[in-house]
N, C-alpha and C positions, 0 to 999 in steps of 0.2 A: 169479288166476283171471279170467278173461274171460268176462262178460256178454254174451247173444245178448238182443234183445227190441226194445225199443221207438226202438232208433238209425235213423231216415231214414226214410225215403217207403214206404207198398205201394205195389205195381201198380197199384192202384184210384187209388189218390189222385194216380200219374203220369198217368195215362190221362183223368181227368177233367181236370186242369189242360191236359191238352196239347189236350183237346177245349174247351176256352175257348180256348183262345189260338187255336185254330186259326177260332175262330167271327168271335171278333176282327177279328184279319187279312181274312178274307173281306169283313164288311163296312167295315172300311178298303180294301180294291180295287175294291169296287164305289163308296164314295163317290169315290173318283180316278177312276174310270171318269165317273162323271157329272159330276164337276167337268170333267174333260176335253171332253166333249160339250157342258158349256154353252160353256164357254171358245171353242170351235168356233164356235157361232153366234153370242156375242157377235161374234165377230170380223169374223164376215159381214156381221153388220146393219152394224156399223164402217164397212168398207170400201160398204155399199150407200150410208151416209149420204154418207161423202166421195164417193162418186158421185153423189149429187144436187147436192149443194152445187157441187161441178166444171162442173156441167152448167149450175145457174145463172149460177155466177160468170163460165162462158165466154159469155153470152147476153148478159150486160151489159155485158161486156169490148169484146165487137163490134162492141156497138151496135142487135142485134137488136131488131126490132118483126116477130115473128113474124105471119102470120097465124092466125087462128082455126081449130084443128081438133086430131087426134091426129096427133101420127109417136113412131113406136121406132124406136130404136135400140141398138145394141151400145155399150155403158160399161162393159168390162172394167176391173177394177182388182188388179193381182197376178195371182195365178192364181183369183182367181172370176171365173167367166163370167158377168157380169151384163148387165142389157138395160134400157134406159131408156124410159119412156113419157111422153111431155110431151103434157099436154094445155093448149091454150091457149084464153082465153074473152077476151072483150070486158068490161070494166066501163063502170060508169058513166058516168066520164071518155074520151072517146075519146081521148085521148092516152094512157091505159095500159093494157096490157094484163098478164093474170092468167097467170101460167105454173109448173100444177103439175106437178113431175117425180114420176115414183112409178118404182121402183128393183126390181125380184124379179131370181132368177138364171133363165137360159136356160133351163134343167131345168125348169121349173116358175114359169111369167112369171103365174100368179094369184096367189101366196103373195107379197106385199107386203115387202121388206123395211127400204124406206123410204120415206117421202114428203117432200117438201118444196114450199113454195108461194112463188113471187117476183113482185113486179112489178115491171115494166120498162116506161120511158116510151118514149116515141117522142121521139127526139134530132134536133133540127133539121138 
């Protein structure tokens, strides 16, 4: 004799599990979405930092004793378009001068996305 009744799943109770899981999933895409997007602008500022630092170390490298003022310029790195602004002051000491780079991309050169500060002597 074969028994019909209480063997496996209703409809309801497929239907409900499958609307969990499916809730789930969703917000596991949307956290990969934002992990994705931070990962993005980590990346940026990365590459904005290695371009200030490049910019110093090529300042020192030369020998430079810049004069006192602003200039920009383009300090692409990979495929971000970045743009460099060295602002240079006088100190104390006249023999060194203060040289801070500050890093944003071309798109948008007020959104900061690095800074860095060096000084550099004046080399006989």
């Amino acid at each position: 004799m074969i028994r019909f009744g209480s063997a496996g799943f209703t409809l309801v109770e497929v239907l409900v599990g499958l609307a969990i899981a499916a809730v789930a999933l969703m917000a596991s895409i949307r956290a990969v979405g934002s992990m994705a997007q931070t990962n993005a602008a980590l990346e940026l500022r990365a590459l904005a930092q290695l371009s200030a630092h490049n910019r110093v170390a090529e300042l020192r490298a030369t020998g430079a004793f810049p004069a006192v003022g602003t200039r920009t310029a383009p300090c692409p790195q990979g495929r971000a378009r970045l743009q460099c602004t060295e602002e240079t002051r006088s100190t104390p000491n006249p023999l060194f001068r203060r040289v801070e780079v500050r890093v944003a991309q071309v798109s948008d050169p007020h959104a900061v996305l690095a800074r860095l500060t060096g000084i550099l002597p004046r080399l006989p």
